[in-house]
C-alpha positions in Angstrom: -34.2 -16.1 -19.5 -31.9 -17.9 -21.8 -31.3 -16.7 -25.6 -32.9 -19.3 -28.0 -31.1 -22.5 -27.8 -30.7 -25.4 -30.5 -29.7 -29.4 -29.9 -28.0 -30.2 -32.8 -28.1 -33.6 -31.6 -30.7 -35.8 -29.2 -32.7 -39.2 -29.1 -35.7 -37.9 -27.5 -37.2 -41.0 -28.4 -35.1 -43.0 -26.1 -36.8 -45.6 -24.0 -35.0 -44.5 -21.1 -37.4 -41.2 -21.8 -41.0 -43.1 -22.3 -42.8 -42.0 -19.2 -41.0 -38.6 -19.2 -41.6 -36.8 -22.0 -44.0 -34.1 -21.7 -42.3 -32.7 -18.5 -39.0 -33.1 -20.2 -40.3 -31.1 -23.4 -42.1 -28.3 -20.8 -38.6 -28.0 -18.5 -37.0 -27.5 -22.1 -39.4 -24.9 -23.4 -38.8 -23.3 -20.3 -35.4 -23.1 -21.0 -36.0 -21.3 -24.1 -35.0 -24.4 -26.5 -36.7 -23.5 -29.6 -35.4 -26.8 -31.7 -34.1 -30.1 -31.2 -33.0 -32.6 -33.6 -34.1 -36.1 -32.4 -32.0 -38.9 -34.0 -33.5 -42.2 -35.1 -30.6 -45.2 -34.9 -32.4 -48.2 -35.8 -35.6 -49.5 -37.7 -36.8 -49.9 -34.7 -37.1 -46.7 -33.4 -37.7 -44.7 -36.3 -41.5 -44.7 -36.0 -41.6 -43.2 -32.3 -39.0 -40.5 -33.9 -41.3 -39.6 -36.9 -44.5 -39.6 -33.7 -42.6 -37.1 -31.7 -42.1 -35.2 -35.0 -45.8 -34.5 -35.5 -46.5 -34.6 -32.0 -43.8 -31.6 -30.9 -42.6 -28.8 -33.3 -39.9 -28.3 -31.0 -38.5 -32.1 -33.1 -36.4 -31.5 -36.0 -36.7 -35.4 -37.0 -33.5 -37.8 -38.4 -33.5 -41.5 -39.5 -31.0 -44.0 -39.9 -29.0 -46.9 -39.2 -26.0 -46.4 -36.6 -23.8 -48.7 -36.7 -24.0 -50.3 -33.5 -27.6 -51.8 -35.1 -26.3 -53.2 -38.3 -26.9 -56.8 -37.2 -30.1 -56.2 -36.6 -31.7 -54.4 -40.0 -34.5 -56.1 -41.7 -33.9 -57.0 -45.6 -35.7 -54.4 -46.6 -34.0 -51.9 -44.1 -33.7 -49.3 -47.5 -36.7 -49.7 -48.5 -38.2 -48.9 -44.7 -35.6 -45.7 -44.3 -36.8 -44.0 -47.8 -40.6 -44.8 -46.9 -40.2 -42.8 -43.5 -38.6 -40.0 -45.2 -41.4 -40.0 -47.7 -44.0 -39.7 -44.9 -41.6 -37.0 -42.3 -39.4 -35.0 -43.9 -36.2 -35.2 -42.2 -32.2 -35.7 -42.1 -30.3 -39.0 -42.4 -29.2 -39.7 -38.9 -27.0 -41.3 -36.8 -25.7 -42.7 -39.4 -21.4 -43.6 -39.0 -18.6 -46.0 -38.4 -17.1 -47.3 -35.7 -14.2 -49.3 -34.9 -14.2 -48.8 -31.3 -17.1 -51.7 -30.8 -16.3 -55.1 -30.1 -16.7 -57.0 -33.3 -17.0 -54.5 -35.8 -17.1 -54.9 -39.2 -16.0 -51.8 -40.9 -16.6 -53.3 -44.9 -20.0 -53.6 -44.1 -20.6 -50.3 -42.2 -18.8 -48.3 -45.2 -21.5 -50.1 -47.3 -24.2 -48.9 -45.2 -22.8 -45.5 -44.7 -21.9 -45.1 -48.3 -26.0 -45.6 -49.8 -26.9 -43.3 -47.0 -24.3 -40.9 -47.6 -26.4 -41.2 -51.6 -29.6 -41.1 -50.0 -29.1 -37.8 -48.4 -27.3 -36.4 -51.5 -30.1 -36.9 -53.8 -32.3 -35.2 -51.8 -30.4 -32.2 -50.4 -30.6 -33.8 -46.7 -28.4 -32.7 -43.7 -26.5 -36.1 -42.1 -25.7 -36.4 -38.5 -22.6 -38.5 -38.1 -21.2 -40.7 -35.7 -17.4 -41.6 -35.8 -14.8 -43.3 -33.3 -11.7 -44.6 -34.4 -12.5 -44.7 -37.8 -11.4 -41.1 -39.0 -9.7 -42.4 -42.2 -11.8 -44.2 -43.6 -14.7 -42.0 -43.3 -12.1 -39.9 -44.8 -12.1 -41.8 -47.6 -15.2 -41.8 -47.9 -16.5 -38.4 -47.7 -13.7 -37.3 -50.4 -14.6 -40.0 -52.9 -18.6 -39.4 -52.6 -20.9 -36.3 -53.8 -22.1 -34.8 -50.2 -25.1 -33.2 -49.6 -25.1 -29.3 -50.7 -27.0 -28.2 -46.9 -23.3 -29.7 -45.2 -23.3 -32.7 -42.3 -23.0 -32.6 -38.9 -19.9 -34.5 -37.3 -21.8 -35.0 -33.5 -19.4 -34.5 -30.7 -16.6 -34.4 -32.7 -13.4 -36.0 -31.1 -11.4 -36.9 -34.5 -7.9 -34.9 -34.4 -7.3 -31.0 -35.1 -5.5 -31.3 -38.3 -8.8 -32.6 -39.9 -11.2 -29.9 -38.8 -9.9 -27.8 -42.1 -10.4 -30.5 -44.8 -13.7 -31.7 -43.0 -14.8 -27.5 -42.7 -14.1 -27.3 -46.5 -16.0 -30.7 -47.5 -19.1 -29.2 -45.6 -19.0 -30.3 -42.3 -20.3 -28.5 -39.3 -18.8 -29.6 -35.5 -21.6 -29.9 -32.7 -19.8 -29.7 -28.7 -21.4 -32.1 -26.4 -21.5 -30.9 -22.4 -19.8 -34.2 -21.8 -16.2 -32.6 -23.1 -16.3 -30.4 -19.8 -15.2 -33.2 -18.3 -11.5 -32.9 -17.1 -10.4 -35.9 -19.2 -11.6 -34.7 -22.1 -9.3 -31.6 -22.5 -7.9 -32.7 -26.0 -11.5 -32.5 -26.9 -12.2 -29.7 -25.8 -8.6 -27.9 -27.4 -9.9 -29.3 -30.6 -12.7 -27.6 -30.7 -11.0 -24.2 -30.8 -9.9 -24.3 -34.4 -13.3 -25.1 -35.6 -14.6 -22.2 -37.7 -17.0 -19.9 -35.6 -19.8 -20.7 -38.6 -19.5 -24.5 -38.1 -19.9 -24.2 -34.2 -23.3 -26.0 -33.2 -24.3 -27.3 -29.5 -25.5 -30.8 -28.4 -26.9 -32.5 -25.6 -26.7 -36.2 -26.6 -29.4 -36.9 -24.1 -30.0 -39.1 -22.1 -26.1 -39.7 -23.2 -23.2 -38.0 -22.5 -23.8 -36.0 -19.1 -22.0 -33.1 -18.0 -20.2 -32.8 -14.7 -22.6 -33.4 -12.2 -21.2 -29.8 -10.5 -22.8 -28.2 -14.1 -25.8 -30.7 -14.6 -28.9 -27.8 -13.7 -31.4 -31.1 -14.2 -30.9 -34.0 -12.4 -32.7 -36.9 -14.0 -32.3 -40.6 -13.6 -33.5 -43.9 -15.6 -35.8 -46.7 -14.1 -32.4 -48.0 -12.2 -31.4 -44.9 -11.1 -28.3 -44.5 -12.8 -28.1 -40.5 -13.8 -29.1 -39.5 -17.6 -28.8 -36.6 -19.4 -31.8 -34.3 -19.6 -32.5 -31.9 -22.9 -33.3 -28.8 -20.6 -29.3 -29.5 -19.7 -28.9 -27.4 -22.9 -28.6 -24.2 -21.4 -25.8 -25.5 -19.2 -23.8 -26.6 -22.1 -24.3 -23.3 -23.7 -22.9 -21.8 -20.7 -20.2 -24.4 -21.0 -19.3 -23.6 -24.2 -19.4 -20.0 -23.8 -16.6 -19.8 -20.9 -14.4 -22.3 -22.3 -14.4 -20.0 -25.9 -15.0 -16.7 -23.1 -17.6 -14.8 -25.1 -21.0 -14.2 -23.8 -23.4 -16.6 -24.0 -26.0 -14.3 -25.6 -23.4 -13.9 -28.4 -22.2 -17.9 -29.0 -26.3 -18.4 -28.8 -26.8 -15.9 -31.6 -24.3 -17.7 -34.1 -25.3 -21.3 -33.0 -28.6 -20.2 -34.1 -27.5 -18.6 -37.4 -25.1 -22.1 -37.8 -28.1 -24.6 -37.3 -30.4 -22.7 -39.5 -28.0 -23.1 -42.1 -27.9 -26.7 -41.7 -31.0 -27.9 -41.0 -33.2 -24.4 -42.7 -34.3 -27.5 -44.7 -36.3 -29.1 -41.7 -37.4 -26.4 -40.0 -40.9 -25.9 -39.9 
């Protein structure tokens, strides 16, 4: 039996997981996951994110506007975010910036960011955050803005080494996807070695970011039959996580959980 496990980072609501859901929830439960947070990434999927909150109290439920979706928030895209929140309490997330899209314009996602970034400080809210390419300005950003008192959550973190210190003392927490076990991504994986052992958390990223197939324990593929990540992976990139810092697993399981309490205590219910 596993120790208690905690996703610090999923989109259960994925369509790519519509007919699958109760069997992925039951192979998850039997792998002792106790919590997952489920990140909403556009307007449009916010609703089926604040559903599987009610519906699962396994969900720890975010909101917001990545920004791959800019281009397509409504006007009243604010006004829709702070009414969900209203009905489900949850975090702001996957909110970010990215320069590594084609087109990208990074004036308008700081903008978006930025009243987010507000949003969560005015009501205590953890953030999950997305960020390629862009370490600088979100930089910027984070040192010229309040941020929320609970910390954020910088999801598979892959910025560089010498800013896990600055980030640690502004209140961020650093969440290790199964997909760094990948031989390529050994930098990644180095990095993660000088994050503080109370702002370690785990993700899955599913049905994103799959681990080596050699590690994957559930095998699970989309309508085209192209492989996806499965949430009950989460045991597997414990056990990841736990050889490549060689401690036990029962003890990295014991301070993930004591790290994502701290975060997210706010959500749990």
């Amino acid at each position: 039996m596993n120790p208690p496990l905690y996703d610090a980072h999923n989109h259960l609501q994925d369509e790519r997981f519509a007919a699958l859901r109760v069997g992925i929830l039951e192979a998850a439960r039997r792998e002792n996951v106790k919590k997952m947070v489920v990140n909403g990434s556009a307007e449009s999927d916010w609703r089926e994110v604040e559903s599987l909150a009610h519906a699962y109290p396994e969900v720890v439920p975010c909101f917001g506007l990545h920004p791959w979706y800019l281009k397509e928030r409504s006007a009243g895209w604010q006004k829709n975010l702070v009414a969900c929140l209203d009905r489900c309490l949850g975090g702001l997330g996957e909110i970010g910036l990215d320069r590594w899209i084609e087109g990208h314009d990074l004036a308008d996602q700081s903008e978006v960011f930025a009243w987010q970034l507000r949003l969560a400080v005015e009501r205590n809210l953890p953030i999950s955050i997305h960020c390629l390419q862009a370490w600088d300005r979100l930089s910027e950003i984070l040192e010229a803005s309040p941020r929320p008192a609970c910390g954020f959550l910088l999801h598979s973190f892959g910025g560089p080494c010498e800013m896990i210190g600055p980030l640690a003392a502004a209140g961020a927490y650093f969440s290790l996807p199964g997909y760094f076990a990948h031989e390529r991504k050994l930098r990644q994986r180095e990095t993660f070695r000088e994050v503080p052992p109370d702002r370690l958390l785990i993700e899955t990223d599913a049905p994103d970011q799959l681990l080596p197939e050699s590690q994957v324990r559930y095998p699970l593929q989309d309508h085209s039959g192209k492989a996806i990540n499965h949430p009950a992976n989460l045991g597997a990139v414990y056990q990841f996580a736990a050889d490549w810092f060689s401690e036990p697993v029962e003890r990295l399981a014991i301070r993930v959980e004591e790290n994502f309490q701290r975060l997210f205590g706010r959500l749990l219910k």
